[in-house]
C-alpha positions as CSV (number, residue, x, y, z in Angstrom):
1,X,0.0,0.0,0.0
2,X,0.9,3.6,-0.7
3,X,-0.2,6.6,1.3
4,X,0.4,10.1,0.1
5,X,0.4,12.7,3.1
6,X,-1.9,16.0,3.2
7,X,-0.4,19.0,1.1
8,X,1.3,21.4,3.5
9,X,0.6,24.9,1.5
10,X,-3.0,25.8,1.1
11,X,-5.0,24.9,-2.1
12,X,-7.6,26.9,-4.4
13,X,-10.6,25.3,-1.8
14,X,-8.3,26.3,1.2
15,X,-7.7,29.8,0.3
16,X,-11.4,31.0,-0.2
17,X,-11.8,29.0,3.4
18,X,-9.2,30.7,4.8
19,X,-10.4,34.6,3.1
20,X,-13.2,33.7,4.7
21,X,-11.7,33.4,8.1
22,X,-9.9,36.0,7.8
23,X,-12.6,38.2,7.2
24,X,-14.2,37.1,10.1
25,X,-11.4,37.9,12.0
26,X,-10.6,41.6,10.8
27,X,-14.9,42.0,10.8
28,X,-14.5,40.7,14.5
29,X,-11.7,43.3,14.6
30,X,-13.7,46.3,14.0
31,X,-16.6,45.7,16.3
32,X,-13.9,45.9,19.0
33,X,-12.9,49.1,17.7
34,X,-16.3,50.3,17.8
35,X,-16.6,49.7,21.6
36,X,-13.2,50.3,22.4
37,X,-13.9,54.1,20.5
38,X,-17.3,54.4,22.2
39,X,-15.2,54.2,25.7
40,X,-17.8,50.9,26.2
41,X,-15.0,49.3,29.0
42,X,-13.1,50.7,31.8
43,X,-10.0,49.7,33.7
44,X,-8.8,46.2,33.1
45,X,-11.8,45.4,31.2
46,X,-10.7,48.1,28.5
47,X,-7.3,46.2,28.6
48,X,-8.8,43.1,27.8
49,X,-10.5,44.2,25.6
50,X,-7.9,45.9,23.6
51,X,-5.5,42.8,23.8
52,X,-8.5,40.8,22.0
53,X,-9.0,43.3,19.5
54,X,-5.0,43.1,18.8
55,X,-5.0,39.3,18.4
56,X,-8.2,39.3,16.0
57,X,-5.6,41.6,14.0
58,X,-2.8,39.4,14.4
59,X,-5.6,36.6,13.3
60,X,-5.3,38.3,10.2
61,X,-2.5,39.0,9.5
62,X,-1.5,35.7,10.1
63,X,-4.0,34.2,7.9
64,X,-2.9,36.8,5.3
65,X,0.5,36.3,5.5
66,X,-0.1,32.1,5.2
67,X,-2.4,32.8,1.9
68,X,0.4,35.4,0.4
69,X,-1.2,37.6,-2.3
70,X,-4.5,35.9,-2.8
71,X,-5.5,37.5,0.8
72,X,-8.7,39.5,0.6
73,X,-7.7,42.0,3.7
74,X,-10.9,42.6,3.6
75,X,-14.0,42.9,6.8
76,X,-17.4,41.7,5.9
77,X,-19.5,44.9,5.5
78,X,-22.7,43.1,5.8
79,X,-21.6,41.2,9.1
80,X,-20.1,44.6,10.3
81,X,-23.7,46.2,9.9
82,X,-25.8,43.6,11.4
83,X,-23.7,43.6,14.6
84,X,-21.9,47.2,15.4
85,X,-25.1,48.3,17.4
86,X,-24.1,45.6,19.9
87,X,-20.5,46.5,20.3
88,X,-22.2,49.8,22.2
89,X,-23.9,50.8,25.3
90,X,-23.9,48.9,28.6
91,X,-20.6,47.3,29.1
92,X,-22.3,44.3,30.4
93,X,-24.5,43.9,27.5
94,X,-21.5,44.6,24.9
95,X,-19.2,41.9,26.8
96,X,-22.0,39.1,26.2
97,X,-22.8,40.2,22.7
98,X,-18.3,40.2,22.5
99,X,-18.9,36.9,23.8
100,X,-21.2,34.9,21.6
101,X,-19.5,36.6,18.7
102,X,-16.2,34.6,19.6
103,X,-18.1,31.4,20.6
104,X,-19.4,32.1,16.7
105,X,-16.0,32.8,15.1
106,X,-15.0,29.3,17.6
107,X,-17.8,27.4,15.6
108,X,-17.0,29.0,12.2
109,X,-13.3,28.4,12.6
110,X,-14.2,24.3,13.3
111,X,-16.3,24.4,10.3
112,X,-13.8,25.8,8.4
113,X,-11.4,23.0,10.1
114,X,-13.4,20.3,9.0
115,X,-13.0,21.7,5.5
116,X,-9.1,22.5,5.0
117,X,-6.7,20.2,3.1
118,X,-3.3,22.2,3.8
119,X,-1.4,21.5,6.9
120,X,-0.5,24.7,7.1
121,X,-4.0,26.5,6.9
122,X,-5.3,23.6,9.5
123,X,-2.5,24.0,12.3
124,X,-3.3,28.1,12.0
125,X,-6.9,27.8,12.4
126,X,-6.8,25.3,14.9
127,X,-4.2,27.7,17.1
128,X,-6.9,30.0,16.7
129,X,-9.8,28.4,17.8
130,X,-8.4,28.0,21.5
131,X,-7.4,31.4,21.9
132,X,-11.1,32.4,20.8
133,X,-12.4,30.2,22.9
134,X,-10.4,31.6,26.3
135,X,-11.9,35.1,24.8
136,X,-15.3,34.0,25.2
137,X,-14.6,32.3,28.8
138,X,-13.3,36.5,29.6
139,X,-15.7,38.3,28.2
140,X,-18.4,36.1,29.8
141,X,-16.6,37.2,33.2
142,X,-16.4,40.7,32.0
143,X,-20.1,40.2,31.4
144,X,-20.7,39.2,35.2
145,X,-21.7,35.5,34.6
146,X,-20.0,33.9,37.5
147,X,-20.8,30.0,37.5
148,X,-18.2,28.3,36.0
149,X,-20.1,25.8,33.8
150,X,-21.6,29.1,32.0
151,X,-18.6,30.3,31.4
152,X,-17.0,27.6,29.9
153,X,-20.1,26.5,28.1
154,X,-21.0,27.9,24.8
155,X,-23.9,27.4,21.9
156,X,-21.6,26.8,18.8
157,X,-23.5,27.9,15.8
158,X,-21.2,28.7,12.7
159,X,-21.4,31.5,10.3
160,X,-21.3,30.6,6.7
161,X,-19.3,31.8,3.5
162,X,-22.4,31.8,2.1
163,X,-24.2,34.4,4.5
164,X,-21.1,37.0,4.1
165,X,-19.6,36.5,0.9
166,X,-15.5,37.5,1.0
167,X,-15.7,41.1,-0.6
């Protein structure tokens, strides 16, 4: 028997998986800038804030830097609009919105997952997905949810290239 391993670079399938992701990411990006300009947080909440805004960027610009010129760079407008009146107002109510928005981009990011060929594109996304998921465990805190099996439990429901088209 002969067995061929998985490509390492990302193919043509890969790379509109991975725009998509990364448009998640720099979408996810600017809502944080939207509450982060409103003066939503305070105190070590606006830290955290901030340092989860500036790994969404490094999301993608990772992303973007694994897909080479083929990278969209690009936020989904629609997504933007449906969800920027979220990322202001009560701090409380901005941190759970924050919060189901990363358990969303945790559930997109398996979806995409499932779908990759490239070892390289998989291992990125996968690094991800944990990060994202310690962001939702924060900003439920942030939020004031205190029982531990909230804040480690989450309703995974994916977003789909389908629904916000790569721009």
């Amino acid at each position: 028997t002969t067995t061929t391993a998985p490509p390492k670079k990302p193919n043509a399938a890969d790379i509109q998986l991975l725009n998509f992701a990364q448009s998640v990411e720099l979408t996810i990006r600017d809502l944080y800038d939207v509450a982060i300009k409103a003066g939503v947080f305070e105190g070590l909440a606006a830290d955290d804030v901030s340092a989860i805004r500036e790994a969404h960027e490094g999301y993608g610009t990772a992303i973007a830097g694994l897909i080479g010129r083929g990278a969209s760079n690009s936020a989904s407008v629609v997504m933007f609009g449906q969800l920027q009146a979220s990322f202001i107002g009560d701090p409380t109510v901005v941190a759970a919105s924050a919060a189901a928005l990363e358990d969303t981009a945790v559930a997109t990011h398996l979806d995409i997952l499932e779908q990759l060929s490239g070892i390289d594109g998989a291992a990125l996304i996968a690094s991800i997905i944990t990060i994202e998921a310690r962001h939702a465990t924060v900003l439920k805190a942030i939020s004031g949810v205190e029982d531990l099996t909230e804040l480690l439990a989450a309703e995974l429901v994916a977003l789909s290239p389908s629904d916000y088209p790569v721009e």
